[in-house]
C-alpha positions as CSV (number, residue, x, y, z in Angstrom):
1,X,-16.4,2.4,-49.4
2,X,-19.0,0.4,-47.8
3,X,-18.0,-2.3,-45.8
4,X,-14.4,-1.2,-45.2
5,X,-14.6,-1.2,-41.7
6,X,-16.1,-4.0,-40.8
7,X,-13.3,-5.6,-43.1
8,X,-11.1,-4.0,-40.2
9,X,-12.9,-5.4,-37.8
10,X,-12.5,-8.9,-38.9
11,X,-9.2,-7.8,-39.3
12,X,-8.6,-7.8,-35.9
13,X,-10.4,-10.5,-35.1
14,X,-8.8,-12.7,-37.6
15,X,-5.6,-11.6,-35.8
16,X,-7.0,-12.4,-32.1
17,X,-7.7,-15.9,-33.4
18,X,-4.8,-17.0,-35.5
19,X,-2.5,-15.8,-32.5
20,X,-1.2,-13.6,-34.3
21,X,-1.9,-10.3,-32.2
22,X,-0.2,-12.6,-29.1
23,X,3.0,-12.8,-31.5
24,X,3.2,-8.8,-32.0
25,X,2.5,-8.3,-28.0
26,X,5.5,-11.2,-27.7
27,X,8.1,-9.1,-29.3
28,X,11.5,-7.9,-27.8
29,X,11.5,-4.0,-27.1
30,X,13.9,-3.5,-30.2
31,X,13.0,-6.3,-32.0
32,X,10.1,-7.6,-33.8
33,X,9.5,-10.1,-36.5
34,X,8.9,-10.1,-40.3
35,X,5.8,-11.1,-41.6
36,X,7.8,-15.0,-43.1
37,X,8.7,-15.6,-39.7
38,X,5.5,-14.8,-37.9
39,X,4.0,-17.0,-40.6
40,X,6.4,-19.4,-40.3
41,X,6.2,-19.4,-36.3
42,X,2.0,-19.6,-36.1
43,X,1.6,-22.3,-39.4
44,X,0.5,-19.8,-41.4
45,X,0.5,-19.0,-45.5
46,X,3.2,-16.0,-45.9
47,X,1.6,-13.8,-48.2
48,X,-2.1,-13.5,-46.0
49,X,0.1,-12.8,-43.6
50,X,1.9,-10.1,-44.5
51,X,-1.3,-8.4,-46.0
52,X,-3.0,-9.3,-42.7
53,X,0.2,-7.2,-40.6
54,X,-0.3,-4.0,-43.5
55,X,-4.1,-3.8,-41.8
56,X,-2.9,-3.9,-38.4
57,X,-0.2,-1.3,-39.0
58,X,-3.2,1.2,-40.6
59,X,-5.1,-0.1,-37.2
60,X,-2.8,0.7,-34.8
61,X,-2.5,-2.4,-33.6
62,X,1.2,-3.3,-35.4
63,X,3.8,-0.5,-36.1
64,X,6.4,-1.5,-39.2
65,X,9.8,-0.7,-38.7
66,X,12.0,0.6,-41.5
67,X,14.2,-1.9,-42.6
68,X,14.6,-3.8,-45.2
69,X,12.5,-6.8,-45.0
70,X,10.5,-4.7,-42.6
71,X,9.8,-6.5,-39.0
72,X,6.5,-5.5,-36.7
73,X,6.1,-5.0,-33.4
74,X,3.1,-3.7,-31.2
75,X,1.7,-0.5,-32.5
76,X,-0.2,2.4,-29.6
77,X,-3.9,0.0,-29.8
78,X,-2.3,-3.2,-29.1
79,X,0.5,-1.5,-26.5
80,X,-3.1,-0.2,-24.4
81,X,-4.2,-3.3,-24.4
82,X,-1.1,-5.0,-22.9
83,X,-1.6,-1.9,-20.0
84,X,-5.3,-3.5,-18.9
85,X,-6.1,-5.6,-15.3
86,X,-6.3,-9.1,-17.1
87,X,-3.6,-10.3,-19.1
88,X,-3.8,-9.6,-22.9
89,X,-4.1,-13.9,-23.3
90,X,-6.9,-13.6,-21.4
91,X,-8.2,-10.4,-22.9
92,X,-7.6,-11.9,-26.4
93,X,-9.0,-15.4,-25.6
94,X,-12.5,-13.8,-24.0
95,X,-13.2,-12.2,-27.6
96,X,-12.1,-15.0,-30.0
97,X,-14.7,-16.7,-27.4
98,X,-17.3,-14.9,-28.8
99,X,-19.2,-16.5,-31.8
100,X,-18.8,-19.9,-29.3
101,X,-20.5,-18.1,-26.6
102,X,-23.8,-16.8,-28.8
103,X,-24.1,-20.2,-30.0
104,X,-23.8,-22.0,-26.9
105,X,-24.0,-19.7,-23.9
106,X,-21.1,-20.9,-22.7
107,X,-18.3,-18.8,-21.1
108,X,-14.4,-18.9,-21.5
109,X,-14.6,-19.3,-17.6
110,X,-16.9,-19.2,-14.5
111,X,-15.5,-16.0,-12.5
112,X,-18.9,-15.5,-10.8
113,X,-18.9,-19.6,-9.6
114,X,-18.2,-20.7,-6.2
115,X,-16.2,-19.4,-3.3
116,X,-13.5,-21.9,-4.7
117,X,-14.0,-20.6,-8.0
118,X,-13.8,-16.9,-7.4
119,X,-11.0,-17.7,-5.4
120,X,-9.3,-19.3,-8.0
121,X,-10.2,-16.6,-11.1
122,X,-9.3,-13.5,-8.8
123,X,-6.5,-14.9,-6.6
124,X,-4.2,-14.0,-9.7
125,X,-5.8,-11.4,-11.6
126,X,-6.2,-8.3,-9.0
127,X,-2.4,-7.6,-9.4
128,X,-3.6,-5.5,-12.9
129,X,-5.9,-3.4,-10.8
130,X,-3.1,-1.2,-10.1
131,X,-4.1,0.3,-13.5
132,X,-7.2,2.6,-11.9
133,X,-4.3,4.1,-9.3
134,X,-4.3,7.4,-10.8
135,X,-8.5,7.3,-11.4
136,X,-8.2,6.3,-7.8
137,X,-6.4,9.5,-6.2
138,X,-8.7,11.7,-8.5
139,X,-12.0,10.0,-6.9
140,X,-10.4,11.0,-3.3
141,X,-10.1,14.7,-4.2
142,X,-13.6,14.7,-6.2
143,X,-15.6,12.7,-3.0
144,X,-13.9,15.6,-0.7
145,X,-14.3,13.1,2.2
146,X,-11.9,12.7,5.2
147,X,-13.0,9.1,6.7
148,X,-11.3,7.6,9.9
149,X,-12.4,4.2,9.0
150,X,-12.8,2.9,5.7
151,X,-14.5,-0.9,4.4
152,X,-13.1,-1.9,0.7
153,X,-15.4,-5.0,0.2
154,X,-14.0,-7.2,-2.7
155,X,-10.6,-5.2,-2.3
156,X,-8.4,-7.3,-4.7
157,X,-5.4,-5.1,-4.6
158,X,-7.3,-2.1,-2.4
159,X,-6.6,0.3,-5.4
160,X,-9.7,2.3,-4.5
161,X,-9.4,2.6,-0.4
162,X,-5.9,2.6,-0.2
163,X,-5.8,5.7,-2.0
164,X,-7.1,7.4,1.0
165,X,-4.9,5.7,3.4
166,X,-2.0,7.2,1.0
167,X,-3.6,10.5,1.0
168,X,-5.1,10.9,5.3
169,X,-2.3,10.0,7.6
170,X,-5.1,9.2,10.2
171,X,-7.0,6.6,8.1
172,X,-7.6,3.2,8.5
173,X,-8.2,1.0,6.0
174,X,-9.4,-2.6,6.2
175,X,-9.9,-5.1,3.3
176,X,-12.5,-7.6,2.8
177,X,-12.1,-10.6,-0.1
178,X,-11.7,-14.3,-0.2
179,X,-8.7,-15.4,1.7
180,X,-6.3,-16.4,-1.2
181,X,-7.3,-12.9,-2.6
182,X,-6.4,-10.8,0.8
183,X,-2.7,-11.3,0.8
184,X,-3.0,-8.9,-2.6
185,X,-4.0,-5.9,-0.5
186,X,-1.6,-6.3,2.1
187,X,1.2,-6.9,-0.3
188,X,-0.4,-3.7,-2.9
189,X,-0.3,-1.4,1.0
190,X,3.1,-2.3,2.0
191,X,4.5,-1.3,-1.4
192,X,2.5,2.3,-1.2
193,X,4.1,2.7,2.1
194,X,1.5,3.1,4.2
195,X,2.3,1.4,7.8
196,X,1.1,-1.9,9.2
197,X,-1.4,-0.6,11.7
198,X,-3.8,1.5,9.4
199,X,-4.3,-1.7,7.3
200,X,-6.2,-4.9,8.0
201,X,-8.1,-7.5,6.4
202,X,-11.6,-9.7,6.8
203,X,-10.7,-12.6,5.2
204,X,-13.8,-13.9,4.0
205,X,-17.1,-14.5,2.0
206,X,-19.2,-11.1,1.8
207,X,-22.5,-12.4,1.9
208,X,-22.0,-14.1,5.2
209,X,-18.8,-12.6,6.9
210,X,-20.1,-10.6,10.3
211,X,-19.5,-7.0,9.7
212,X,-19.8,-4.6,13.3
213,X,-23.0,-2.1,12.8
214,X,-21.8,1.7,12.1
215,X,-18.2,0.5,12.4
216,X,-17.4,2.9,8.7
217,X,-17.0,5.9,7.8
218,X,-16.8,5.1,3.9
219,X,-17.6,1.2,2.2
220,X,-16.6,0.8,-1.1
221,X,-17.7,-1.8,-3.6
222,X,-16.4,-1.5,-6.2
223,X,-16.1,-4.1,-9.5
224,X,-18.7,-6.6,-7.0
225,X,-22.1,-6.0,-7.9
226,X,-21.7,-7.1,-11.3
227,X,-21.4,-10.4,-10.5
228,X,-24.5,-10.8,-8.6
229,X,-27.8,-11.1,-9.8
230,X,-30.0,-8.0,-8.6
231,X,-31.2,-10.1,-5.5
232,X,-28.5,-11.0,-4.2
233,X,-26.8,-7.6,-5.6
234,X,-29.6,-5.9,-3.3
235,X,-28.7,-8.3,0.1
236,X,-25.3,-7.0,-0.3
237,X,-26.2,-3.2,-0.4
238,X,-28.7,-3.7,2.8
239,X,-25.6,-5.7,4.9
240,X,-23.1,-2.9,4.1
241,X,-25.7,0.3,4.8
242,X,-26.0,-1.6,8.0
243,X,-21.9,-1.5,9.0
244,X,-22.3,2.3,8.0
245,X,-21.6,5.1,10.5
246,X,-24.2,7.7,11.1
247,X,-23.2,10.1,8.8
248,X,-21.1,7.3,6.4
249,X,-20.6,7.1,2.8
250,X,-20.6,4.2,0.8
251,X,-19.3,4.4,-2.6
252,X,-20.3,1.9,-5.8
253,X,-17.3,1.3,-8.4
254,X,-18.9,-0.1,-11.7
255,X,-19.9,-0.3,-15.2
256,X,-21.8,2.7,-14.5
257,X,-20.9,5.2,-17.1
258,X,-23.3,6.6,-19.3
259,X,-25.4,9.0,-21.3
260,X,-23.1,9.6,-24.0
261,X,-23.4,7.5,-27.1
262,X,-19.4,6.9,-25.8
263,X,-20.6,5.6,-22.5
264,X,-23.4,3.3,-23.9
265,X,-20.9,1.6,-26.2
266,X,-18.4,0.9,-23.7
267,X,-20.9,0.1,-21.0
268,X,-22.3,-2.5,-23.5
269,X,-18.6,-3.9,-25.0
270,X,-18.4,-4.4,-21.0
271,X,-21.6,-6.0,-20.6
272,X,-20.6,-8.3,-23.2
273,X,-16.9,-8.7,-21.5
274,X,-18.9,-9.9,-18.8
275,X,-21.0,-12.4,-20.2
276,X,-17.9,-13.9,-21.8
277,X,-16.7,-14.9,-18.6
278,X,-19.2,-15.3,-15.9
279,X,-22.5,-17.6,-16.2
280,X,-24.8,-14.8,-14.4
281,X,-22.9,-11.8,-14.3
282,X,-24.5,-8.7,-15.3
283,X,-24.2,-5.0,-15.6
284,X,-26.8,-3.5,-13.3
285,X,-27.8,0.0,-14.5
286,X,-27.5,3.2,-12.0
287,X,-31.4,3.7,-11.7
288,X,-31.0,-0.4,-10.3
289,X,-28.5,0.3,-7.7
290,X,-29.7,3.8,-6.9
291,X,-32.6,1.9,-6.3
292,X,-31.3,-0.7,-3.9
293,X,-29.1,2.5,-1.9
294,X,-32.5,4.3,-1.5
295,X,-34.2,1.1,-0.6
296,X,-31.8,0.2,2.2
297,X,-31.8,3.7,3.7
298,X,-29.7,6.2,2.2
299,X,-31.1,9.8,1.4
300,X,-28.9,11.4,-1.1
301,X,-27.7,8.9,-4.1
302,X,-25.8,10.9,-6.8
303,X,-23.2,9.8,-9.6
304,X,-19.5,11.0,-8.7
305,X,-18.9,12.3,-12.5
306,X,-14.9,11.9,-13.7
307,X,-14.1,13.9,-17.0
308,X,-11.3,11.0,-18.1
309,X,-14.0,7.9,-17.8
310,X,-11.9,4.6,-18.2
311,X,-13.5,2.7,-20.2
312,X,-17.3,1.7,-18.3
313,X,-16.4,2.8,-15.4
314,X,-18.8,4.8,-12.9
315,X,-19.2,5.6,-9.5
316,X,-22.3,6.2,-7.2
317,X,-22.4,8.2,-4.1
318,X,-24.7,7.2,-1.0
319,X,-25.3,9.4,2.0
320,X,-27.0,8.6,5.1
């Protein structure tokens, strides 16, 4: 029937924004709640409720155990969810944001602000980047690139380097991010085992930290661009090519995924993701960036394809 899902749509959002999906994520393992006392615990009318907790079981987003007055807990959409880099509160608050944010233009928070700012939004959050370790180890075996030295700029938790680190015995790996941030990639290298002297750290602001010329084998950017506009986006591609060996390789982590109707949505639910919390951020498409790689010297630009995309995610390939 017409209009059915878009019923279930506002399903779910009625859900984000009565805290309701935070109660279902807030359950014990074993245990979940019946629809009176989620009520009863958010201020809410029983019976709406309940009939709001029967949609998010035909969802996904709620599962309904069998007994008898039947308690809910997080069904397969809403246990995904919890699995993300930002914290499902965070996650959840971005999109009730939404209707706010066409009106006004104003975000749930300013990750692209200041250095104090960014220090403050990512000093926290890079923890759940741990998420893209598998996606990592497959982008090592897909590049098919042995590097001696490798730059992660904006490492957070060095997911994407450290991968290679973990993979060639003989690489060294150093991290460059904000100084509250850094301690994340020391802390994410130690766990992965991989010994003190193939990991460093710049601690430091990208656009003005002095990086050595053809120091790096492979650069890596990845989840940075995006919160640049596309000048200061392009500055930042001409100072890495510049710290690139001869025969270096940088590689661009992003919202890059696309040409499927698939990819165009999530590129575009990311785009929006974006907006919802940054006051400039952006989502700079491949021809843009392939642009700025060819621009700044590099011969052979290409997309590194992944048959499991996660979500937006692509990467581009650079070449000297």
């Amino acid at each position: 029937m017409a209009g059915w899902e878009e019923g279930m749509h506002m399903a779910i959002a009625t859900a984000m924004q009565t805290g309701v999906l935070l109660s279902l994520a807030s359950t014990a393992a074993d245990r979940g709640l019946t629809s009176a006392a989620m009520a009863s615990q958010l201020g809410l009318d029983p019976r709406a409720t309940a009939l709001l907790l029967e949609l998010l079981v035909e969802a996904g987003y709620a599962h309904r155990s069998s007994s008898s007055p039947p308690e809910y807990l997080p069904g397969p959409h809403l246990v995904a969810l919890q699995q993300s880099p930002m914290t499902l509160q965070f996650t959840l608050q971005l999109w009730s944001h939404m209707a706010q944010f066409v009106r006004t233009g104003v975000p749930v928070a300013e990750m692209d602000g200041d250095v104090s700012a960014r220090e403050h939004a990512y000093r926290d959050s890079t923890a759940g980047l741990v998420f893209y370790e598998k996606a990592a180890a497959d982008f090592v075996d897909r590049l098919g690139v042995h590097p001696r030295r490798v730059l992660d700029v904006g490492c957070g938790s060095g997911v994407w380097s450290l991968a290679f680190a973990q993979r060639y015995s003989d690489t060294e790996v150093v991290g460059l991010d904000l100084p509250a941030v850094v301690p994340n990639f020391a802390r994410f290298a130690a766990k992965m085992g991989i010994p003190e002297d193939r990991v460093n750290t710049i601690p430091g602001d990208l656009h003005v930290v002095e990086l050595p010329e053809g120091a790096y084998d492979l650069i890596i950017v990845a989840n940075v661009l995006r919160l640049e506009c596309p000048e200061r986006g392009e500055e930042v591609v001409k100072r890495l090519v510049k710290a690139l060996s001869s025969d270096g390789t940088i590689m661009v982590i992003d919202a890059l995924a696309h040409g499927t109707p698939s990819r165009d949505r999530e590129r575009a639910l990311y785009a929006m993701h974006l907006g919802l919390r940054t006051r400039q951020g952006q989502v700079h498409s491949p021809a843009e960036i392939t642009r700025w790689l060819t621009a700044a010297g590099l011969q052979n630009v290409t997309p590194l394809d992944h048959p499991d995309v996660i979500g937006a995610l692509g990467v581009l390939i650079g070449k000297r």
